[in-house]
PLY file of the C-alpha trace (Angstrom):
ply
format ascii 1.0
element vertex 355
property float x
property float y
property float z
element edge 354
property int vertex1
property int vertex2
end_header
108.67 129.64 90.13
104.90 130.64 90.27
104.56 133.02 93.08
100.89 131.14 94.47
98.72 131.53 97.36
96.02 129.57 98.57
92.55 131.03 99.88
90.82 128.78 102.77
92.90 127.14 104.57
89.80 124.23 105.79
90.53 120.62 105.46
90.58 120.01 101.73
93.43 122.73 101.61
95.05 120.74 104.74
94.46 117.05 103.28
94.75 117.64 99.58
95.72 120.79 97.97
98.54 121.37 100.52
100.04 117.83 100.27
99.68 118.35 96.48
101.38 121.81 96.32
104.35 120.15 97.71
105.07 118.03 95.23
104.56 119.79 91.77
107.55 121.39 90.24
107.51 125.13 89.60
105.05 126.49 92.19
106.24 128.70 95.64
103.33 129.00 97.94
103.87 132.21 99.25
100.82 133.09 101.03
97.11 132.08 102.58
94.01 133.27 103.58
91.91 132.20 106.08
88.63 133.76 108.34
89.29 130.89 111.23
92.36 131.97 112.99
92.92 129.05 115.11
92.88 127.20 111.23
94.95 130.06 109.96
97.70 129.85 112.55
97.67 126.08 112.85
97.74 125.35 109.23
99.94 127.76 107.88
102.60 126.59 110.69
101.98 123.20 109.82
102.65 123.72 106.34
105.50 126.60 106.80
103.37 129.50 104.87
105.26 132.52 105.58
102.34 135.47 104.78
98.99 134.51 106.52
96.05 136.69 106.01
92.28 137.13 107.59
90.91 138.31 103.88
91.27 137.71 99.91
91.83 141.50 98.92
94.89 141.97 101.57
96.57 138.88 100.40
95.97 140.23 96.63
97.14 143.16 96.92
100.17 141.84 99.36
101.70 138.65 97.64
100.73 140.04 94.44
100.18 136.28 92.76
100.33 134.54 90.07
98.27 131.62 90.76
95.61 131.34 92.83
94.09 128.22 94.11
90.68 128.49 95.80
89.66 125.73 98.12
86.89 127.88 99.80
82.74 126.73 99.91
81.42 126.97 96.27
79.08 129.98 97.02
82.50 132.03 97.46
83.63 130.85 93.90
82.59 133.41 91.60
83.34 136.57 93.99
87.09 134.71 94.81
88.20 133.84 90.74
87.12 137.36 89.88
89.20 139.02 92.41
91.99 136.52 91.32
91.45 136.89 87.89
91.19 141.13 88.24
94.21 140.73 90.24
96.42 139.18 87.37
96.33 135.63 88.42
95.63 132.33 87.00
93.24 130.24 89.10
92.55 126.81 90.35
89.61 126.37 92.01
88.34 123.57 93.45
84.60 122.03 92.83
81.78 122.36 92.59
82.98 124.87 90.59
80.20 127.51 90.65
76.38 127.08 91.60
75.23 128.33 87.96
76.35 128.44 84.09
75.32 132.05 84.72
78.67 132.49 87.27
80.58 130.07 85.61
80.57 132.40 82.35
81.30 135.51 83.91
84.79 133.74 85.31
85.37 132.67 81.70
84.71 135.76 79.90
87.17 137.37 82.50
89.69 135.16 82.24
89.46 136.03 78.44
89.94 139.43 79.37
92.34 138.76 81.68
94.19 136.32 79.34
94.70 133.69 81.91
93.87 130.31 82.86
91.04 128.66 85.04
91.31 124.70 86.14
88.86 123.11 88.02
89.66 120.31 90.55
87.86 117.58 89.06
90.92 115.48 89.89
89.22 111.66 89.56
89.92 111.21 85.84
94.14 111.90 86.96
93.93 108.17 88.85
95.36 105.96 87.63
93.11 103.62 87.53
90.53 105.89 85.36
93.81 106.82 83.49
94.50 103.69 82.48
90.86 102.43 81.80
90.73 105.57 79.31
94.03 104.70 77.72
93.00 101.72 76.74
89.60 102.61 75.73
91.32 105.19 73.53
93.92 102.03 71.83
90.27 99.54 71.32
91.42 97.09 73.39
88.05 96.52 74.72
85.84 97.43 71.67
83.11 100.12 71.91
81.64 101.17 75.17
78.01 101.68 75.38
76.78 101.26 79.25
77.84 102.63 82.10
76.59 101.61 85.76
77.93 104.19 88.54
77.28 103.51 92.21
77.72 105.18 95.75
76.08 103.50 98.92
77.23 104.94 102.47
75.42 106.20 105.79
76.01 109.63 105.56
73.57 112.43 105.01
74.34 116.14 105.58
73.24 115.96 109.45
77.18 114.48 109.34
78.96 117.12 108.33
80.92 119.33 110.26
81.15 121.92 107.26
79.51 123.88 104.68
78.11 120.63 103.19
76.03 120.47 106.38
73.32 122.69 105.53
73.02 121.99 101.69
69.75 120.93 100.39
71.01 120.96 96.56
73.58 118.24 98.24
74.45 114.92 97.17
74.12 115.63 93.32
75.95 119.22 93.72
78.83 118.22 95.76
79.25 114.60 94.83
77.85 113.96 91.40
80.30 116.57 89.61
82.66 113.85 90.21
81.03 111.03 88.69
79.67 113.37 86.08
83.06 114.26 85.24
84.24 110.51 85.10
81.24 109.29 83.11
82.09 111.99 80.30
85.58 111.06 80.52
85.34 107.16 79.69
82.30 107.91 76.78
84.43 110.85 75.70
81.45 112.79 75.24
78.72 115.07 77.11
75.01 113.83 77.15
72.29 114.61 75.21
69.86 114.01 77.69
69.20 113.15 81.20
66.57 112.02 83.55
67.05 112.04 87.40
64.61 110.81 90.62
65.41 112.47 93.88
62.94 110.77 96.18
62.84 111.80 99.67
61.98 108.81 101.79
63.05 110.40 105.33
61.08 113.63 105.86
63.67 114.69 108.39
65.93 115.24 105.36
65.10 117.70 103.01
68.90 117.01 101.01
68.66 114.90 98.32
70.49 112.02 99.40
68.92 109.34 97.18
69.60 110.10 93.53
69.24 107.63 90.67
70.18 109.57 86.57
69.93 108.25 83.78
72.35 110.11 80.66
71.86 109.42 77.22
74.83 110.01 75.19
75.34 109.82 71.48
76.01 106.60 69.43
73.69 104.29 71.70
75.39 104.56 74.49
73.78 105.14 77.72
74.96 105.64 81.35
73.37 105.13 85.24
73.72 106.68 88.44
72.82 105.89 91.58
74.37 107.99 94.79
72.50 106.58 98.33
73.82 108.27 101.12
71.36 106.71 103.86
71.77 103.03 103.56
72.45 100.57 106.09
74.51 98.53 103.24
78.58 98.01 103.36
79.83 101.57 102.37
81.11 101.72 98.91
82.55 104.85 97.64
82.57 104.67 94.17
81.68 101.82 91.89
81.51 101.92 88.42
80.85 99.29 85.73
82.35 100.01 82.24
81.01 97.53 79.55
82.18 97.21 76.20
82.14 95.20 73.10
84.34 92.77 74.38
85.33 93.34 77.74
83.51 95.11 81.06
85.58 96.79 83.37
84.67 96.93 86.92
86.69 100.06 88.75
86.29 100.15 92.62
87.51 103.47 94.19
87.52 104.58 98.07
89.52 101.19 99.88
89.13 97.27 98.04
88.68 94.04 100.47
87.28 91.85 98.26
87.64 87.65 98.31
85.42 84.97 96.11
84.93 82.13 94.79
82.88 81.84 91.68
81.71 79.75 89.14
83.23 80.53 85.64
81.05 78.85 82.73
83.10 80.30 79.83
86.20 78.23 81.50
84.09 75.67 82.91
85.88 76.17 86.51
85.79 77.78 89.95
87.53 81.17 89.41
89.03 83.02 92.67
89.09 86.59 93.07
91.20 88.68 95.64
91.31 92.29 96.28
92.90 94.12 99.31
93.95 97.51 98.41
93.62 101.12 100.19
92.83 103.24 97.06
91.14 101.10 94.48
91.11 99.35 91.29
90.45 98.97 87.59
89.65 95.04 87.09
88.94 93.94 83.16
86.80 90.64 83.37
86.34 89.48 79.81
85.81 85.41 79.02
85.21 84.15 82.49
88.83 85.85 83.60
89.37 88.44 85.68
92.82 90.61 86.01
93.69 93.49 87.56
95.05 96.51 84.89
95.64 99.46 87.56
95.45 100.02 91.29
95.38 102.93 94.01
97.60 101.41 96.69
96.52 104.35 98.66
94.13 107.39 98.35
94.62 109.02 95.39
93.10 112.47 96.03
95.82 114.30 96.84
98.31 112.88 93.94
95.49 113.31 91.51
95.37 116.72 92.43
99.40 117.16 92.42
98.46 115.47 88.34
96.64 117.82 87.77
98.15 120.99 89.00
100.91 120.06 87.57
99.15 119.94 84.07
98.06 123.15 84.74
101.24 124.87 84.95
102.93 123.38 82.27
99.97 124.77 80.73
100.58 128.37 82.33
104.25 127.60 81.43
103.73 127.18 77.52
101.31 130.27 77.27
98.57 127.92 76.83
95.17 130.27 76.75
92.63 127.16 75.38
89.41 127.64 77.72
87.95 124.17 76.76
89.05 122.29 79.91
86.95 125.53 82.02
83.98 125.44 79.45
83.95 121.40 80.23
83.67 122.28 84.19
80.81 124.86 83.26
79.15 121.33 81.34
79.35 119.86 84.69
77.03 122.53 85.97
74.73 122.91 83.71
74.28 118.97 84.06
73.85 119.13 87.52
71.49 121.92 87.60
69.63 119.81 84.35
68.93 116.69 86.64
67.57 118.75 89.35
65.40 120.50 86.96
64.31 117.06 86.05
63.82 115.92 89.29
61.34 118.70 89.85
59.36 118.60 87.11
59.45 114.40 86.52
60.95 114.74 82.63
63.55 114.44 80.52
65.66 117.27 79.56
67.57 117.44 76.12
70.95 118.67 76.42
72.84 120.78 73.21
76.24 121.83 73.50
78.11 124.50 71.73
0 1
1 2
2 3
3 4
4 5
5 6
6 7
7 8
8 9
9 10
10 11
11 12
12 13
13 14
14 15
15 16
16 17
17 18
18 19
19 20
20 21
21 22
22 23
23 24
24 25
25 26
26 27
27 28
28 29
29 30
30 31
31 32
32 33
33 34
34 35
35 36
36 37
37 38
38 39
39 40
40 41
41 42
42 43
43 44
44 45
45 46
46 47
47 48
48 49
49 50
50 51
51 52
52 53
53 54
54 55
55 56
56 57
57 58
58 59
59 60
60 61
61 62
62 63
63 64
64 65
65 66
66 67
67 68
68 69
69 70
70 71
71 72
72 73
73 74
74 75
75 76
76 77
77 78
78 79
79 80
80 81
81 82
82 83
83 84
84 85
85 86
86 87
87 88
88 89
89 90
90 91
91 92
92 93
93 94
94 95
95 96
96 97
97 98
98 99
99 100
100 101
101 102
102 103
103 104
104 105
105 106
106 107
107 108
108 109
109 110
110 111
111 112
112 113
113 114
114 115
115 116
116 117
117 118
118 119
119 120
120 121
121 122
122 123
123 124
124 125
125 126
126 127
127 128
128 129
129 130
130 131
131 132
132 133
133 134
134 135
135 136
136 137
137 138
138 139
139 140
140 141
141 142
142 143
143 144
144 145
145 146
146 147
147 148
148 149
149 150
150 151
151 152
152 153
153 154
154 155
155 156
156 157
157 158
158 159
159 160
160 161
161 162
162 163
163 164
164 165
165 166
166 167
167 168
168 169
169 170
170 171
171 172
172 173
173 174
174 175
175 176
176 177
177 178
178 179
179 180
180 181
181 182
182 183
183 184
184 185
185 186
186 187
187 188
188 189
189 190
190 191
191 192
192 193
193 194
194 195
195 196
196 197
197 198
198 199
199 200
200 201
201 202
202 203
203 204
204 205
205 206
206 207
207 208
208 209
209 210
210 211
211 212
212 213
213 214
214 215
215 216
216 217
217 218
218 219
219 220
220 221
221 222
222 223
223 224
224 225
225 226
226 227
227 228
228 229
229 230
230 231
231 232
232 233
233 234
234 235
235 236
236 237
237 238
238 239
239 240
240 241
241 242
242 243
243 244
244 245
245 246
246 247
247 248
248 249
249 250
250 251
251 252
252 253
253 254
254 255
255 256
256 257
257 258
258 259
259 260
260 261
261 262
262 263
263 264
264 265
265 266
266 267
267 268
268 269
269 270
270 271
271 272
272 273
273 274
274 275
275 276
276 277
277 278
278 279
279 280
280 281
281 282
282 283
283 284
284 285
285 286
286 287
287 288
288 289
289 290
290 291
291 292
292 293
293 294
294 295
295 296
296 297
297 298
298 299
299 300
300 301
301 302
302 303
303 304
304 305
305 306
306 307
307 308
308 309
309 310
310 311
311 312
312 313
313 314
314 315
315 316
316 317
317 318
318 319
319 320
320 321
321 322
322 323
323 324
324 325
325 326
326 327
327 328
328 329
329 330
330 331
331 332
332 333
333 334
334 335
335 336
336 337
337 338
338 339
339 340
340 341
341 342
342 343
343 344
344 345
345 346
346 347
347 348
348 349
349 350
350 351
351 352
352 353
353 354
């Protein structure tokens, strides 16, 4: 068993990492850390943690780990999988990963040196329903992709927050769009080679970008869009995406499906009906005037996706796996999100290259 702790103890630890860590074989949480201690008692009774600490360096030095999984603010990152990684410890830490390629390089040349392992919670390409998508993408069944439409529309700007996210102005594109990032790259199976972003600001009380619309150029003709608004007045939709291939488009609908209609099909020449009423999501493959469901969430995935992929991770740990690609990918993420801001800045395109 993997002696782990856990450092922050704030509500993704309670709502996802937690759950998750209950669930994958071969881990023993054996110890927390946590500033709050209302959040420290509370929590770690909640979730029976035996060794509770106020700091990082006491529970280091105490529980002596051998996994570490950091679910603290991203500005703590790089000082917190340093110490873990000095300390002897293979790390999961949760995103955004770091703030800069800068930090994100130091943690990989020092888990190098270290000779461990660093994961990054990225956990949206474990759903199923992206899982599935990607499996079949991977067996042609849908010919070639080459456009991808990405959507988020909710009320919610930092001013909501009750957290650390409430006083980012680097916000919606930072803490959101590493997700969708990560997604996009999954389905193409590649990293861009360019991108251009607009981060308008319509309401001057809100310095945060929360109205971001990319466009990502990837290799072979394929292109992909984004567009995150977090002050509309619309229906909230978490996550759309639109998939489209050479013979089929795939419509996946993540963050809670109720969804009837009625519309006319001219390939079939008919009324087609359409219902969805799920808590998670979907993957739906529409293709000749049909429509069918391949894959869906019944509930919200983000704390089995995370239990997915922890449990990847140790196998990995498990089989002496030291391959640093899956860390250099999170780094990507970075440098993409610092690469749209950097075009929203300066109004151009930037040209991506990639080791």
């Amino acid at each position: 068993m993997l002696r782990t702790v856990i450092v922050g103890l704030g509500n993704v630890a309670e709502r996802i990492h937690l759950p998750a860590l209950r669930q994958v074989p071969g881990i023993a949480v054996t110890g927390a850390c946590e500033t709050d201690a209302n959040r420290r008692e509370r929590v770690g009774r909640a979730f029976e943690i035996k060794a509770l600490h106020s700091d990082l360096g006491s529970l280091l030095e105490a529980e002596k780990p051998e996994l570490v999984i950091i679910g603290t603010p991203p500005p703590l990152h790089r000082e917190q999988c340093l110490a873990a990684l000095r300390a002897g410890a293979h790390v999961f830490c949760e995103k955004p990963f770091v703030e800069t390629t800068a930090e994100a390089d130091e943690i990989i040349d020092e888990a190098r040196k270290a000779d461990r392992l660093v994961a990054v919670n990225n956990q949206y390409r474990f759903m199923a329903m992206y899982r599935e998508t990607r499996a079949r993408l991977d067996r042609g069944e849908f010919g070639r992709p080459f456009l991808i439409s990405a959507w988020e529309q909710m009320n919610h700007p930092p001013s909501k927050e009750k957290n650390w996210r409430a006083h980012l102005i680097r916000s919606t594109f930072f803490e959101f769009g590493t997700h969708v990032l990560d997604l996009i790259c999954f389905l193409f199976d590649s990293l861009p080679i360019a991108i251009h972003a607009e981060m308008p600001h319509p309401r001057a009380d809100i310095p945060a970008d929360v109205v971001v619309v990319v466009t990502l150029r990837f290799p072979g003709e394929r292109v992909a869009s984004l567009v995150l608004n977090r002050i509309t007045q619309a229906p909230e939709r978490y996550l759309e995406m639109r998939l489209d291939c050479e013979k089929a488009s795939i419509r996946m609908s993540l963050g809670g499906v109720a969804r009837a209609s009625l519309d006319w099909s001219k390939p079939l020449g008919r009324p087609i009906s359409r219902v969805s009423f799920v808590r998670g999501g979907e993957a739906r493959v529409e293709s000749g005037g049909r429509s069918q469901v391949i894959a869906r969430e019944k509930h919200y995935a983000f704390a089995t996706a995370t239990r997915d992929n922890l449990t990847q991770f140790v196998a990995r740990i498990a089989a002496g796996d030291r391959d640093d690609a899956p860390v250099k990918h999170a780094r990507a993420l970075i440098r993409l999100v610092n690469a749209g801001y950097e075009s929203a800045e300066t109004g151009g395109t930037v040209s991506l290259t990639w080791p």
